[in-house]
C-alpha positions in Angstrom: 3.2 -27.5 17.0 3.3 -26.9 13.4 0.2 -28.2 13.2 -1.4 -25.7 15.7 -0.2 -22.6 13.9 -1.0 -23.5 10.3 -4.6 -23.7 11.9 -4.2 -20.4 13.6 -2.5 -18.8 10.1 -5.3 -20.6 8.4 -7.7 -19.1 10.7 -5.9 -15.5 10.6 -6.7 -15.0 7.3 -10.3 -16.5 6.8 -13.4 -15.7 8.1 -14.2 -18.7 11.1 -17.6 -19.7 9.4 -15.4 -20.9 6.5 -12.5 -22.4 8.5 -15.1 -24.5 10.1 -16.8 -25.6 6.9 -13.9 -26.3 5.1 -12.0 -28.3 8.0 -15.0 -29.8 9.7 -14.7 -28.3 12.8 -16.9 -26.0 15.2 -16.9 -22.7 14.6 -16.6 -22.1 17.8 -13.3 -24.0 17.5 -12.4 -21.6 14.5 -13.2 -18.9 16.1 -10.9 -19.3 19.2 -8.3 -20.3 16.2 -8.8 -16.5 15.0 -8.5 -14.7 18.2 -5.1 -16.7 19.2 -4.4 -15.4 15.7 -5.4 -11.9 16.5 -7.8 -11.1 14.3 -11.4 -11.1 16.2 -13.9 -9.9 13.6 -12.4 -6.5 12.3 -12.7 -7.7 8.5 -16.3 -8.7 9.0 -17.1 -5.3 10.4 -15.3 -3.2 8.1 -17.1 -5.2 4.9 -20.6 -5.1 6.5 -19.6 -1.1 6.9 -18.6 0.0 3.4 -21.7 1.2 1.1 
């Protein structure tokens, strides 16, 4: 179990492209990881908004 949630922590506080890079996973893998977390894609969106 301790396992599992330093993955979701991991993936709670990186974007799931790099998650899956760094760990050799899919991203759809890290992805999952990041919603369990409860971040979806909110710091992706906000960067891609700002000028």
């Amino acid at each position: 179990m301790a396992r599992n949630t330093a993955l979701v922590e991991l993936a709670s506080e990186l974007p799931a492209v790099v998650v899956s890079r760094l760990l050799g996973v899919h991203q759809n893998t890290a992805d999952t990881w990041k919603r369990i977390g409860g971040q979806d894609n909110a710091y992706a969106a906000e960067v891609a908004s700002c000028p």
